[in-house]
C-alpha positions, 0 to 999 in steps of 0.5 A: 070776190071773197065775201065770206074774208071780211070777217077777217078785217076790221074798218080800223085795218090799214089794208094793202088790198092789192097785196091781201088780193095777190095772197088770197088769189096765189093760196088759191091756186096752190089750194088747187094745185094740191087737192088735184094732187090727192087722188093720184098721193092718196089713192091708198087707204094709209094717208101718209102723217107727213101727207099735208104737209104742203098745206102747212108751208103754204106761208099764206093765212090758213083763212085763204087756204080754207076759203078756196076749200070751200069754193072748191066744194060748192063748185063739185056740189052744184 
């Protein structure tokens, strides 16, 4: 479904892929749940310091993160 993570494995890797799929789907939806939020939170020219910081508590691998980011782009630019 992800192609662009296997960079982030190894053959070597002992992998639960159940939990990595939980993980990757559940940042996913967060990732959209917070950037449907930025239009209503930064609708001002002043961004906040503290206005990403529920990206950085996510407690998921920053790679699932920047991944859904950029399926979210190729979904808007096609």
């Amino acid at each position: 479904r992800w192609p662009s993570l296997l960079k982030h494995y190894s053959n070597n890797d002992d992998v639960n892929w159940l939990e990595e799929y939980r993980a990757r789907h559940n940042a996913g939806l967060e990732a959209q749940r917070i950037v449907a939020s930025f239009s209503k939170r930064f609708f001002t020219e002043h961004v906040p310091c503290d206005g990403f910081s529920d990206i950085e508590t996510l407690g998921c691998p920053s790679h699932f993160f920047e991944d859904e980011l950029m399926c979210i782009l190729n979904m808007e630019g096609g």
